[in-house]
N, C-alpha and C positions, 0 to 999 in steps of 0.2 A: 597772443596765444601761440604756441609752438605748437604745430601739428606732424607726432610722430609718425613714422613711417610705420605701415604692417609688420608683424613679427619681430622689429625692430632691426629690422634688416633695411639700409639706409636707401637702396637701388632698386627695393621692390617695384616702386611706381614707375622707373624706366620703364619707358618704352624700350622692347627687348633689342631693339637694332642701333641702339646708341649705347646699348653698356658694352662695357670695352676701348670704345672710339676713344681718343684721348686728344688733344691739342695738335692742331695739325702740327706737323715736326718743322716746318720752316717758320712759323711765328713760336713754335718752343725755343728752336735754338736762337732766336734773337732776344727772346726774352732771358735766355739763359745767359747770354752775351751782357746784355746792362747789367746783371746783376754781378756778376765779372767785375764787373768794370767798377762797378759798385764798391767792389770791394777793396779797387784798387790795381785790379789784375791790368795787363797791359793784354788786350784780346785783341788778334785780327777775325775780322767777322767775314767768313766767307759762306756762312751758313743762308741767310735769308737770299733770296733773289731779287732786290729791288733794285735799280737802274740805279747809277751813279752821278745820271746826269740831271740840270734842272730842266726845267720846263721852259721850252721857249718863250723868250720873253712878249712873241707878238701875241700868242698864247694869253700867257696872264695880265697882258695888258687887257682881253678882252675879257678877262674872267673882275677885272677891277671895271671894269665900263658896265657891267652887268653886275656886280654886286647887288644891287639895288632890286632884281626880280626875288621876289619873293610870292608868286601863284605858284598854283598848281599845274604843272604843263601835260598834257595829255601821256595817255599811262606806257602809249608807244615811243613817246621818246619826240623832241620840239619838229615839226616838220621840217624847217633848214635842216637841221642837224641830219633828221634822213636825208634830204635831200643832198649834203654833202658827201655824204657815206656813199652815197651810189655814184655822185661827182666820181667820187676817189678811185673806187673799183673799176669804172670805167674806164681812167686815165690811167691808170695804175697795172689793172690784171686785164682789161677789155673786156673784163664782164657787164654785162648789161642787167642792170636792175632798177628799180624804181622805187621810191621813197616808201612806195605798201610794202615792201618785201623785207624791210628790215624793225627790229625790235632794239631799243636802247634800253641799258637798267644799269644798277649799279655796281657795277664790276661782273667783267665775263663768268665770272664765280658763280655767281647771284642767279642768273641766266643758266649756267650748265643744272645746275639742281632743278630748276625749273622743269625744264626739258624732259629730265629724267623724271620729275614730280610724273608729267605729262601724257609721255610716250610710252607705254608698255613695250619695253622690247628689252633684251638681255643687252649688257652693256661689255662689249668687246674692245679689249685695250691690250695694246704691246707693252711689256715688260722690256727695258724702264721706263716709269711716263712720271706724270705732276701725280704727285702726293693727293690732292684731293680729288680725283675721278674715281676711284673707287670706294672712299669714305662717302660720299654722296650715293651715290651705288646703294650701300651698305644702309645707309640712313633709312633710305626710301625702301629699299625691301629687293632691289634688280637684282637678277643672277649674274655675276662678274666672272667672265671668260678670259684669263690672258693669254695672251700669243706671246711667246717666245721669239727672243732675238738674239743675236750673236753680238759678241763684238768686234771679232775680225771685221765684219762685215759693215761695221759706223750701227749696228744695233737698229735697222731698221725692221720696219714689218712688211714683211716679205708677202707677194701675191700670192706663192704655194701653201705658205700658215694661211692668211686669210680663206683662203679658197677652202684648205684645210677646215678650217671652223665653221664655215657654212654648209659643207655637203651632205654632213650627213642627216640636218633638217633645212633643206634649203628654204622651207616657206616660211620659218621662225622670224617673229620680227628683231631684228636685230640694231643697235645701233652703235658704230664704229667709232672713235675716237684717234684721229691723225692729227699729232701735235708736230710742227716742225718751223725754221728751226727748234730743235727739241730742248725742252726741258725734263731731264737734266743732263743730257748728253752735246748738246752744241751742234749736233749733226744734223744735214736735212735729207732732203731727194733729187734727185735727177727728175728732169720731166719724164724720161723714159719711163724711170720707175712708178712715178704718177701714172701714166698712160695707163702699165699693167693692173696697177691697184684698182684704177678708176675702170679698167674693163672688169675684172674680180667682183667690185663693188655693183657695176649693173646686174649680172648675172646674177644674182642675188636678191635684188633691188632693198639691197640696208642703204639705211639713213648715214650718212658718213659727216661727223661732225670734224671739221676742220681747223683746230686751234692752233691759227694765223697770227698767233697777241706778239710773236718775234718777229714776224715776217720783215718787217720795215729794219731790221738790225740782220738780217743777213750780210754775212759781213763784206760779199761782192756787190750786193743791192742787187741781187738778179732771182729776189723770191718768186716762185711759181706756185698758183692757187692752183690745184686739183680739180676746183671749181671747173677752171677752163673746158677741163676732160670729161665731169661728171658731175654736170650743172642740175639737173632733175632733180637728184639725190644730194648734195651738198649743202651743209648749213656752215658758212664761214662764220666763226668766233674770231672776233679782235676787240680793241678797247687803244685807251690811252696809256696804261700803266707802261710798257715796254719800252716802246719808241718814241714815247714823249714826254718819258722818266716822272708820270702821271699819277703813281700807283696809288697815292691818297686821295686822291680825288675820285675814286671809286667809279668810272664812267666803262663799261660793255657794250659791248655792240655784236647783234644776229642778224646775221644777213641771210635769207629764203631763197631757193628758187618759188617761181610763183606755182608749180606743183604742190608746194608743200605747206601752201597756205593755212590751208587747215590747220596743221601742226602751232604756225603762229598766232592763229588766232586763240587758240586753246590757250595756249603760254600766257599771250594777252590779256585772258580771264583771270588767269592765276595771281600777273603782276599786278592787277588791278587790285584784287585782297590780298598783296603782301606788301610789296614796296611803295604802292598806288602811282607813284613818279620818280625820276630822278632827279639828282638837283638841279634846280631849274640855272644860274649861272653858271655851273661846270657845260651843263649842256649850251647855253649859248657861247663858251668860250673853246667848244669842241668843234664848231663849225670852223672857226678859224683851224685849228690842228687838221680838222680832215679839206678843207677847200689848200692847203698848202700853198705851196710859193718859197721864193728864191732862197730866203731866209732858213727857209724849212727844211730845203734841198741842202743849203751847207751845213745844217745841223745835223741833221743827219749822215751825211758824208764823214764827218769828222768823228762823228759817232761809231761810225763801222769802222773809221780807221783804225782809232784806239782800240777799241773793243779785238779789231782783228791782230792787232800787232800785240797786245798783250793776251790774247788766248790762245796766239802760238807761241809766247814765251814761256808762256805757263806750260803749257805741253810738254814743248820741248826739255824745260828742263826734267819735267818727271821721267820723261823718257829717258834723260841723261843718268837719272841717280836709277833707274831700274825697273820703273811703273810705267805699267803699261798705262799710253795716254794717244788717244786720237786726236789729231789737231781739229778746234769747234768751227765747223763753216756758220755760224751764226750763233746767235744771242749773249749768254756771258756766264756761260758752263762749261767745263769738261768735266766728266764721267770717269774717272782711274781707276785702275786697278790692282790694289797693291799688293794681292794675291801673287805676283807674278814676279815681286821680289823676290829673286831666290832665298831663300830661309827667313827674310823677317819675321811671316808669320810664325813659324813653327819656333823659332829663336827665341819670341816674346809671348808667345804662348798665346797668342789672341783664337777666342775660336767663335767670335762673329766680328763683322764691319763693324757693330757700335761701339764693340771693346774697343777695339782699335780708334776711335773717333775720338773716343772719352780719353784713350790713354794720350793719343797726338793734342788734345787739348790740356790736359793736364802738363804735356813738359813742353809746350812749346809757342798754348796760347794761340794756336792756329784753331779756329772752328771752323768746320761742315758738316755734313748730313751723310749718314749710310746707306748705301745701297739700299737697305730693305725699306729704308723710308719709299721707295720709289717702285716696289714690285719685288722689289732683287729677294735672293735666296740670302737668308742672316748667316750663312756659313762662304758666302760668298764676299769677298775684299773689297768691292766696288765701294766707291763715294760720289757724293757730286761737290762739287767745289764751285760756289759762284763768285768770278774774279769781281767784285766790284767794291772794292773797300780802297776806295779813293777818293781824290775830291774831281769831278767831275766838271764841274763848271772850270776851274784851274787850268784841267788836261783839255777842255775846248778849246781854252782861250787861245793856249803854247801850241798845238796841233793848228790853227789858222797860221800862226808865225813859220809854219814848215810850207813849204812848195809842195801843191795839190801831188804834182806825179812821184814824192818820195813814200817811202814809207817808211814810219816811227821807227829808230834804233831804241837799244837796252840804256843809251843813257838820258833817252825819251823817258820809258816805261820808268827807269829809277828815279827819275826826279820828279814825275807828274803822276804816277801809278804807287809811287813809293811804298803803301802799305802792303799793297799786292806781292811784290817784288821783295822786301823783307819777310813776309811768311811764306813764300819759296824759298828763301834765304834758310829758313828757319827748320820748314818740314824737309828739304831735302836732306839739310843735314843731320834733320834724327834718323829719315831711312838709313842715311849711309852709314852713322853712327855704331 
């Protein structure tokens, strides 16, 4: 039996905080990419953000030795598994935590809504950030406050805005969103700059949620968690997806200070009637990812290489043909600005970033994402571009055959990066065009 809608009006029964919302913009434009492709088109995909690289093999060696669990594993996530997560932090940031302090679920995604389900408090984010922190936001009913950034500056969020947004109700509960290395900017922080944020953030006393999921792909390997500065109030967000080119495997991770217990216990009630567990062999083959080793160390070494030697080629060139482009100290974005071509825009008449996206895909097969997918102003030229349409496994192998103290040349990037390096190829010459 078909059960019509009221008044015949298809979206009456939405709930009124989901009409609108649409397909998040980074699994659109991949889906928009196959069908592309579908058709025949030759598409470089630089739209979706997923890691280019596979999964360590000592990794899915342990995910094949566990194939075989099929329980239920407890709704916090397998105890090794915590118990390696605080291994890691310890060895890693020197933060000291213990196996109660952290929540595993099924992608740090999963987990952010959660929180927000959770915590009454407005949700305060820098403009650009990840596409889905304020559609969550939005879902759940939170008041969303962006802070404003620059881009001379690498687009951070500045302790004077923060301090800004809190003073004139300093007791409001608040909770803050510091993602870096940044998606979708590439850029991260200084400790100094932590230090300030993280004196800002006491003063206040907001909840400061820290999404760490690049940290391990900073591309000098010298990430610093905030945590260190502003351990009370800091909830670290990481998982597998980034730095253990994991992102199917669906595996989050929330790390507590033990002030803030309470907060995860609450969450804990939540994941128990939504996701009840995660999977139970992804999570026994995450203990190997977070207890690490030699193996691991040269993966990901060779991992920043690439990643770093091609996202300052990438740069560089936009910089060459006339876009503004900051070079990414981490993950596998730059953020341009193509506003800053003298006359493109006004020449092609574009008068938002998506035109412009739609129109650079239409002649050249190059896809990414518009600024306004990320916060930006739609009159504003900004994109994000994720370099990683390559074959990955390929560029590890050839990057071991190079001597640890050089770094990748362009006839690196072209032969092992190749797809990358032909839609620069491509897009710079329709700017200059």
């Amino acid at each position: 039996m078909k059960i019509e809608s009221q008044n015949n009006h298809p979206d009456v029964n939405l709930n009124l905080n989901v009409r609108g919302l649409q397909t998040s913009p980074t699994l659109a434009i991949n889906e928009r990419c196959r069908l592309l492709q579908a058709e025949g088109r030759h598409v470089y995909r630089l739209g979706l953000g997923q890691s280019p690289f596979p999964v360590p093999e000592s990794v899915v060696e342990k995910l094949r030795a566990h194939a075989h669990e099929k329980d239920y594993l407890p709704v916090r996530g397998l105890p090794a598994l915590r118990e390696a997560i605080a291994g890691y932090l310890r060895r890693r940031q020197g933060i000291e935590r213990s196996a109660e302090d952290i929540l595993v679920g099924p992608g740090s995604k999963e987990l952010m809504f959660i929180l927000q389900l959770v915590y009454y408090g407005d949700l305060v984010i820098p403009t650009p950030s990840w596409v889905t922190y304020a559609p969550q936001a939005h879902i759940i009913g939170r008041h969303i406050r962006w802070v404003p950034t620059t881009a001379e500056e690498g687009w951070p969020l500045r302790p004077t805005e923060l301090d800004a947004v809190c003073r004139g109700d300093p007791g409001r509960p608040r909770l803050v969103i510091l993602n870096y290395p940044s998606n979708p900017t590439g850029q991260s922080y200084s400790v100094e700059a932590l230090k300030e944020l993280a004196e800002v953030a006491r003063r206040y006393r907001v909840i400061l949620l820290s999404d760490e999921i690049y940290g391990e792909i900073d591309h000098q390997g010298r990430h610093v968690s905030i945590a260190r500065f502003y351990p009370e109030g800091t909830i670290i967000s990481s998982g597998l997806s980034k730095w253990c080119g994991a992102g199917g495997w669906r595996l989050g991770t929330f790390t507590f200070p033990s002030s803030l217990r309470w907060l995860l216990d609450a969450m804990a009630v939540v994941c128990s009637e939504s996701f009840t567990a995660t999977s139970a062999p992804i999570q026994y083959a995450a203990v190997r990812a977070f207890k690490g080793g030699i193996d691991l160390e040269q993966y990901l070494f060779h991992s920043r290489r690439i990643l770093r030697a091609l996202g300052g080629s990438v740069a560089r060139r936009l910089e060459q043909a006339g876009v503004f482009c900051p070079v990414p100290e981490g993950a596998f974005y730059v953020f341009p600005d193509f506003g800053s071509r003298a006359g493109l825009v006004a020449e092609r008449g574009f008068t938002t970033c998506a035109e412009l996206c739609e129109r650079v895909l239409e002649d050249t097969g190059v896809a990414f994402l518009p600024g306004e997918a990320f916060g930006r102003d739609p009159r504003e030229f900004t994109v994000r571009i994720a370099y990683v349409d390559f074959d990955g496994a390929r560029a590890l192998v050839a990057s071991r055959a190079v001597p640890d103290d050089q770094e990748l040349d362009e006839p690196f990037l072209r032969s092992y990066c190749g797809p990358v390096v032909e839609a620069m190829d491509r897009l710079c010459g329709w700017v200059g065009c």
